[in-house]
VMD Tcl script that builds the backbone (N, CA, C; Angstrom):
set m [mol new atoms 312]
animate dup $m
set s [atomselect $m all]
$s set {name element resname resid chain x y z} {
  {N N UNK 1 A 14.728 28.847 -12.372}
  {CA C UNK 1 A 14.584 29.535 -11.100}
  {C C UNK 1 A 13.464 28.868 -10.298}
  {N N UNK 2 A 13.378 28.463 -9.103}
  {CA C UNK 2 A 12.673 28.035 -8.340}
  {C C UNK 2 A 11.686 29.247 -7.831}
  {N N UNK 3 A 10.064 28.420 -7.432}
  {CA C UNK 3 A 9.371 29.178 -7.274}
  {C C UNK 3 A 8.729 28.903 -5.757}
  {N N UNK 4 A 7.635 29.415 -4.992}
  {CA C UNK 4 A 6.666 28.918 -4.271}
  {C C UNK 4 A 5.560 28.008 -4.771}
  {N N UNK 5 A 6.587 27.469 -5.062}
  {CA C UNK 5 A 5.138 25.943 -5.467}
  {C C UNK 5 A 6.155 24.257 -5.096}
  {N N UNK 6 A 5.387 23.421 -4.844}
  {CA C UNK 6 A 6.006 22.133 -4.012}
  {C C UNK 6 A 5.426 21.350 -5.265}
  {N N UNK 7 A 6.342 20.348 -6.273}
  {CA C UNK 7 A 5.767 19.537 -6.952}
  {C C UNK 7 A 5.360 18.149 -6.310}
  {N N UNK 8 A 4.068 17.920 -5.801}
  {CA C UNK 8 A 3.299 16.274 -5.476}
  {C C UNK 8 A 3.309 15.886 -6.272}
  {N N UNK 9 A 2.964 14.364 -5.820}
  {CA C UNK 9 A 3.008 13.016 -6.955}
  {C C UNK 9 A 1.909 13.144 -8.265}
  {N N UNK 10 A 2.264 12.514 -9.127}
  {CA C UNK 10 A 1.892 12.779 -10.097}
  {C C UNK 10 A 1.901 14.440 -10.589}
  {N N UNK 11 A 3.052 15.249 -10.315}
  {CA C UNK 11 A 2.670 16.648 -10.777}
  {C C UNK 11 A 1.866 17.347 -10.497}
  {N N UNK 12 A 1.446 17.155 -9.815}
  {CA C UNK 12 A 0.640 18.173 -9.099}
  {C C UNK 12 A 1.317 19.090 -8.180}
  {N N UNK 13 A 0.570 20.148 -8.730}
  {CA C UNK 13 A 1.509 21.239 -7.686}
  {C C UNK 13 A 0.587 22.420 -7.192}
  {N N UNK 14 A 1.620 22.325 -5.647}
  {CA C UNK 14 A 0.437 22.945 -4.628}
  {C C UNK 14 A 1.318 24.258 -4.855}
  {N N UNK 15 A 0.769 25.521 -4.653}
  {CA C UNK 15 A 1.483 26.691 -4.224}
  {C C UNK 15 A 1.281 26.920 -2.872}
  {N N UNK 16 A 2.309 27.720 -2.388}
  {CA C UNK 16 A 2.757 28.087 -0.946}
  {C C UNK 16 A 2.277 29.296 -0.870}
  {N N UNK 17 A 2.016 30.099 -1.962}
  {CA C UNK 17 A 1.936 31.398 -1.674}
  {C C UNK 17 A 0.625 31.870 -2.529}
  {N N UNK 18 A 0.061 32.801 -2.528}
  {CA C UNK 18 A -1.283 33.215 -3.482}
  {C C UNK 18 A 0.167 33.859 -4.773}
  {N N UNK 19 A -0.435 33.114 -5.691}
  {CA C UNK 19 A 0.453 33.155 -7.257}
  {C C UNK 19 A 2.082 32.662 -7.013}
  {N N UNK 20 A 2.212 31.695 -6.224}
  {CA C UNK 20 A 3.088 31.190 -5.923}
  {C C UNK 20 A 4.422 30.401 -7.152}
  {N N UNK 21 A 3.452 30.152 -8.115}
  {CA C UNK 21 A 4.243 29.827 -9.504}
  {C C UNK 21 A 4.908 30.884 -10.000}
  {N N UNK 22 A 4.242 32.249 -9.985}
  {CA C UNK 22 A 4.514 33.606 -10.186}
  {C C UNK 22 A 6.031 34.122 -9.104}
  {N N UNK 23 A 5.743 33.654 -8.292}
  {CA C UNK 23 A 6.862 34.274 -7.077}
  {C C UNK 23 A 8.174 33.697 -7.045}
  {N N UNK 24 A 9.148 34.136 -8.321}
  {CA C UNK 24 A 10.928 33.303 -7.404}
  {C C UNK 24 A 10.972 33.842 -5.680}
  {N N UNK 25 A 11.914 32.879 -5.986}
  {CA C UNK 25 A 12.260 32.683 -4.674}
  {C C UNK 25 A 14.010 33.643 -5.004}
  {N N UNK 26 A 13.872 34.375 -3.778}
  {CA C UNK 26 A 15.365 34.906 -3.932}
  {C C UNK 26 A 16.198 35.145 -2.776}
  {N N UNK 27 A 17.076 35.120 -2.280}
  {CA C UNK 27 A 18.010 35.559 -1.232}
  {C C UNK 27 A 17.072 36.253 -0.205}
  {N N UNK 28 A 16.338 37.339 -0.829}
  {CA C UNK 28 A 15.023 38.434 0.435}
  {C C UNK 28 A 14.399 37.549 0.623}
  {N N UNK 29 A 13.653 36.116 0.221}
  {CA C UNK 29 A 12.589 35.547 0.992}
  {C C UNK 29 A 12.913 34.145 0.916}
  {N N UNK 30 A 14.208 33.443 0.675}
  {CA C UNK 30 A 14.228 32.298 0.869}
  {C C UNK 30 A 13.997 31.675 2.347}
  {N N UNK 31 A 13.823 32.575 3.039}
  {CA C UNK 31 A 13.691 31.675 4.355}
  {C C UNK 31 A 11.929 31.800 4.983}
  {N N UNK 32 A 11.227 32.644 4.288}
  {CA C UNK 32 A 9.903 32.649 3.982}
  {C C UNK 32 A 9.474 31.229 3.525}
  {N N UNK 33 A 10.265 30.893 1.742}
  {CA C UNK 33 A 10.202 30.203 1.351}
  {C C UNK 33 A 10.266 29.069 2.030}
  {N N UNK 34 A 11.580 27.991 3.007}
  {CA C UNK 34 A 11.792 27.261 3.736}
  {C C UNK 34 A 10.772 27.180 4.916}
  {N N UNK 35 A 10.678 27.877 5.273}
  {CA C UNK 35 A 9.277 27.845 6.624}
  {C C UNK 35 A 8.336 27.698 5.749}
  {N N UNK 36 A 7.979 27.796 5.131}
  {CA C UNK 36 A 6.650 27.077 4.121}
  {C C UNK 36 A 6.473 25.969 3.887}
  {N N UNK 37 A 7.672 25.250 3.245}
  {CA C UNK 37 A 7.905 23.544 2.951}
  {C C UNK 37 A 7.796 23.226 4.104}
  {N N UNK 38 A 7.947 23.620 5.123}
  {CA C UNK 38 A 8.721 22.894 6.462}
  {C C UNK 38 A 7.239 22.763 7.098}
  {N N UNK 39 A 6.299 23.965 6.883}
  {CA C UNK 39 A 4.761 23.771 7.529}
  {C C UNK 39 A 4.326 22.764 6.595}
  {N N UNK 40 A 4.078 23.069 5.496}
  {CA C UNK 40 A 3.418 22.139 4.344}
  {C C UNK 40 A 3.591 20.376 4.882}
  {N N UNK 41 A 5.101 20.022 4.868}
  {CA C UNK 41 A 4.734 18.949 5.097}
  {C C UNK 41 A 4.710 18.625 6.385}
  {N N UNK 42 A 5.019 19.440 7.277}
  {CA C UNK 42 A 4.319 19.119 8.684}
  {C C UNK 42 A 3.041 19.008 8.578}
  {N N UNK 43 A 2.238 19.692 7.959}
  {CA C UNK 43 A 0.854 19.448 8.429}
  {C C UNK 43 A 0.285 18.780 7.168}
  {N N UNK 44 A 0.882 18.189 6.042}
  {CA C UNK 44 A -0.153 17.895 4.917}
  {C C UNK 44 A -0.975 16.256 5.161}
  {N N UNK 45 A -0.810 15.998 6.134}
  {CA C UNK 45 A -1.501 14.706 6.858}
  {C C UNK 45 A -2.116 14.967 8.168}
  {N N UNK 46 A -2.381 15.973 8.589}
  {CA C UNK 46 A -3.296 16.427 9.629}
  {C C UNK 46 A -4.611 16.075 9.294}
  {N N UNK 47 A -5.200 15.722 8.281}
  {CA C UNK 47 A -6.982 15.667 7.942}
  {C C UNK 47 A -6.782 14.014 8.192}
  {N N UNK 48 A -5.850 13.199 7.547}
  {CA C UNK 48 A -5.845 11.794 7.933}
  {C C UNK 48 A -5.483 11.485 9.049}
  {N N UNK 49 A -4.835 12.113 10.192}
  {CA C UNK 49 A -4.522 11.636 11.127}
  {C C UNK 49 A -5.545 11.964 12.298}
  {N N UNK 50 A -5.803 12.424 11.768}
  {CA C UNK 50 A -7.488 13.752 12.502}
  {C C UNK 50 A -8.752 12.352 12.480}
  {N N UNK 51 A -8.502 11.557 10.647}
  {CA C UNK 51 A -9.906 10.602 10.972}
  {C C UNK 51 A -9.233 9.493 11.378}
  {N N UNK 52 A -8.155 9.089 11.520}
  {CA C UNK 52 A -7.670 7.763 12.500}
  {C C UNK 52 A -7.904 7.869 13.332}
  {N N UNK 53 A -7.298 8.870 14.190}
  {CA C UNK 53 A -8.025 9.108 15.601}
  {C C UNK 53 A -9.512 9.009 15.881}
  {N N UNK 54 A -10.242 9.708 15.083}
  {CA C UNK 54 A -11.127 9.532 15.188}
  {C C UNK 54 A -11.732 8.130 15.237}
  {N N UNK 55 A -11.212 7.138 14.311}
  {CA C UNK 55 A -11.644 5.677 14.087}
  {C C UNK 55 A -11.029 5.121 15.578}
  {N N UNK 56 A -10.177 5.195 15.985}
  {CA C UNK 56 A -9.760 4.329 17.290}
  {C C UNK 56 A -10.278 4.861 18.050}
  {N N UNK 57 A -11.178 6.041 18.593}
  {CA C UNK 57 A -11.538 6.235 19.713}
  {C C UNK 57 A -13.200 6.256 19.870}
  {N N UNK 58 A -13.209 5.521 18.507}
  {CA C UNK 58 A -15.065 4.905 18.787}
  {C C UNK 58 A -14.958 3.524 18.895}
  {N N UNK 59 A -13.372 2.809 18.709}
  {CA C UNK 59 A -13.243 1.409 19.572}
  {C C UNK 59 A -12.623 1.647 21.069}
  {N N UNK 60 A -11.376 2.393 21.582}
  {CA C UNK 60 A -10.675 2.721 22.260}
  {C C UNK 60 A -11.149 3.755 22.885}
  {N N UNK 61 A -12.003 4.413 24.364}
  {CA C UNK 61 A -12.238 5.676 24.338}
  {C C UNK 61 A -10.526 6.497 24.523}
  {N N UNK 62 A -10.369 7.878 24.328}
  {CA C UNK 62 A -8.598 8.539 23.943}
  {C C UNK 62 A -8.332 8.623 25.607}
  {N N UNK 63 A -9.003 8.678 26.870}
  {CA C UNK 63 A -8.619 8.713 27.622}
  {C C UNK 63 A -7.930 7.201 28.801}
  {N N UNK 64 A -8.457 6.041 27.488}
  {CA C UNK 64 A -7.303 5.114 28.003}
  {C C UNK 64 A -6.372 5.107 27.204}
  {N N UNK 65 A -6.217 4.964 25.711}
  {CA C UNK 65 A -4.947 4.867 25.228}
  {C C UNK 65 A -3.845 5.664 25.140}
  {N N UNK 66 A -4.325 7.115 25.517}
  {CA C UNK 66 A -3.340 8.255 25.993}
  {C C UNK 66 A -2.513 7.832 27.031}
  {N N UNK 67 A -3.423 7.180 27.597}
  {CA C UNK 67 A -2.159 6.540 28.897}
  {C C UNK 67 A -1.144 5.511 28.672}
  {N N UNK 68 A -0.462 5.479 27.012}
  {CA C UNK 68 A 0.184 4.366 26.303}
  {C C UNK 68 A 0.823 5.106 25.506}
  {N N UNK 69 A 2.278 5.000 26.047}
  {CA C UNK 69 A 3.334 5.624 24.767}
  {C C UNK 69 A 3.439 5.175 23.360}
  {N N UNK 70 A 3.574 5.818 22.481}
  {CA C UNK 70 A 3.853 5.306 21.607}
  {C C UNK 70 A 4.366 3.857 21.073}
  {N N UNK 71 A 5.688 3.648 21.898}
  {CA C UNK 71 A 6.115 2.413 21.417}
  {C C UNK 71 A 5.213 1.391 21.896}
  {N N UNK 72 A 4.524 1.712 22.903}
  {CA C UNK 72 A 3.665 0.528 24.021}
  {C C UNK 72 A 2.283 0.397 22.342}
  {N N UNK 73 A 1.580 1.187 22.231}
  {CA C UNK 73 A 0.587 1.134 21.317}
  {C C UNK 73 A 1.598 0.002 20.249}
  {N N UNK 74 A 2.541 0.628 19.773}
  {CA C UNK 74 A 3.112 0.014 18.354}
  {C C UNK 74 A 3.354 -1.892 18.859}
  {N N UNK 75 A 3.959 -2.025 20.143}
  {CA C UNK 75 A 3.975 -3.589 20.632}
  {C C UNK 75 A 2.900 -4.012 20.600}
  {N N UNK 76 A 2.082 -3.626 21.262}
  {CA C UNK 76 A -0.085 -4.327 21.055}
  {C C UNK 76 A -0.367 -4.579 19.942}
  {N N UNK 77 A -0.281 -3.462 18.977}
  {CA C UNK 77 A -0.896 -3.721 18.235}
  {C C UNK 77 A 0.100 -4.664 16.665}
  {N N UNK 78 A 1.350 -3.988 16.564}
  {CA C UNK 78 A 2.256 -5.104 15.373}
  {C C UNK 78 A 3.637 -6.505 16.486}
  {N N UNK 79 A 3.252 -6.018 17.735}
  {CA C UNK 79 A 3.656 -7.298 18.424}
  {C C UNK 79 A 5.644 -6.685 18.835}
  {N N UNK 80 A 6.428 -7.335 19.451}
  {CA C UNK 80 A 7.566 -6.939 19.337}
  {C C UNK 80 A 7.991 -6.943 18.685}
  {N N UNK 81 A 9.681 -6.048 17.890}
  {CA C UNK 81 A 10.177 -6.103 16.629}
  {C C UNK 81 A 11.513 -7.105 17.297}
  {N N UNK 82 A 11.497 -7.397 18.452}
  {CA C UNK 82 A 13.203 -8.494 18.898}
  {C C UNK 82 A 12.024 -10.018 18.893}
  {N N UNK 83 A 12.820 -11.050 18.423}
  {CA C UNK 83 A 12.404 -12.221 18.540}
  {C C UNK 83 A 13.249 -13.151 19.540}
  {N N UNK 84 A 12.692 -13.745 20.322}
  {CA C UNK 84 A 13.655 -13.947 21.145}
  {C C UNK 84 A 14.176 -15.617 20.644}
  {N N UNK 85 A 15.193 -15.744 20.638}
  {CA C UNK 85 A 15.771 -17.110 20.000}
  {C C UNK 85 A 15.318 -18.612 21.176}
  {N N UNK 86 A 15.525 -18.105 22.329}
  {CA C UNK 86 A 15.143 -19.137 22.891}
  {C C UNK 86 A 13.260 -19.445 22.604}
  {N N UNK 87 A 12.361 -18.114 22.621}
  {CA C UNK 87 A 11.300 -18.535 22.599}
  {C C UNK 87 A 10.794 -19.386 21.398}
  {N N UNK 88 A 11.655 -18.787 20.304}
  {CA C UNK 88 A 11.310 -19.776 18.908}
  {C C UNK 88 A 11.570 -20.765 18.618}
  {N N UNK 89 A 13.089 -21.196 19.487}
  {CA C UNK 89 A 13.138 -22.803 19.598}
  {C C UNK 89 A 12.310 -23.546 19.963}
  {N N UNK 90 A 11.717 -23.037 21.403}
  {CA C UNK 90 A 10.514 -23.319 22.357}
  {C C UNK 90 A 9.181 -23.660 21.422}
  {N N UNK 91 A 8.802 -22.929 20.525}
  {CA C UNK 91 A 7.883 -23.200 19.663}
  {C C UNK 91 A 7.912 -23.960 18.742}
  {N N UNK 92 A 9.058 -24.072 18.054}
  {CA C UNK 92 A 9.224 -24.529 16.541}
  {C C UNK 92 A 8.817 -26.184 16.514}
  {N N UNK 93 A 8.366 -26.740 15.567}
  {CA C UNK 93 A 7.671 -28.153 15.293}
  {C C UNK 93 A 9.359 -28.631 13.743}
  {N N UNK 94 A 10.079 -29.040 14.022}
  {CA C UNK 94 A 10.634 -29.829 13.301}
  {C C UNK 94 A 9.800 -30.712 12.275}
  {N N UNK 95 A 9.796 -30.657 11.099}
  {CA C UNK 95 A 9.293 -31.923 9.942}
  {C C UNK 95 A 9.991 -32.370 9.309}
  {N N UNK 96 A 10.890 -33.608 9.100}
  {CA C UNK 96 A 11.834 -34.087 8.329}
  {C C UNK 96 A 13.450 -33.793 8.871}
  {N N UNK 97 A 13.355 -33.287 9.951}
  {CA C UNK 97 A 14.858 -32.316 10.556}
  {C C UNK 97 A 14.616 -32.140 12.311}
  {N N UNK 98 A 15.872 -32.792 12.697}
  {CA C UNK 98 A 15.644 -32.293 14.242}
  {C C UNK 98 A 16.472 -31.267 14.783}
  {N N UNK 99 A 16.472 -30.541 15.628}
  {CA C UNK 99 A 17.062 -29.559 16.356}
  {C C UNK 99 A 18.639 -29.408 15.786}
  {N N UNK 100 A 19.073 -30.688 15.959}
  {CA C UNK 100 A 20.395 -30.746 15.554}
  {C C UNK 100 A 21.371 -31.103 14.911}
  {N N UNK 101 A 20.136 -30.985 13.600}
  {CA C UNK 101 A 20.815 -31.209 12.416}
  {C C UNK 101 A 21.559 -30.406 11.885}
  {N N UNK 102 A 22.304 -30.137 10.842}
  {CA C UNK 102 A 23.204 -29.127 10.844}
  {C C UNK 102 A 22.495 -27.846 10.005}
  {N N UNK 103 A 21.549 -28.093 9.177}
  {CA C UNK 103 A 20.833 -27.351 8.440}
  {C C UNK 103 A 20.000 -26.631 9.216}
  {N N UNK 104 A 19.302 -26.933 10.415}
  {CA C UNK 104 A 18.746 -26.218 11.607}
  {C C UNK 104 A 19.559 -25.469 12.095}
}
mol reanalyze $m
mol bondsrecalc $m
mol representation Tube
mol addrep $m
């Protein structure tokens, strides 16, 4: 029978409820139950995301990078995820092989 408790890594287990190991879960409170998991791991990275922020905005003050969507931050900082084919031709240094060899 399942209880109010969430098994973490390495076995560790958090309870949802005060004596939560103690508490099945049954038809009357499974949806108690579900809104619990559903907060839990919504918020079980709120304290780390709380000191990242904190770390970028003693390089970054938050009232410029707020003005940067998400994806805009993610391009700055890990670069675009499309490569563009013409630009890499444009770059590339051939050693032993030219453009149009067939192995290129």
């Amino acid at each position: 029978m399942e209880t109010f408790v969430i098994k973490e890594e390495g076995d560790h287990l958090i309870e949802l409820i005060k004596d939560g190991k103690k508490t099945n879960v049954t038809v009357d409170n499974i949806k108690r139950y579900v809104d619990l998991i559903v907060k839990y791991f919504a918020h079980r990275v709120d304290v780390q995301i709380s000191m990242i922020r904190m770390g970028i905005n003693e390089i970054i003050p938050e009232s410029i990078w707020l003005k940067f969507s998400a994806d805009d931050i993610n391009n700055k900082v890990c670069g675009r995820a499309r490569i563009s084919v013409d630009q890499l031709k444009k770059i590339t240094k051939y050693e032993g092989y030219s453009e149009t060899d067939l192995v290129v």
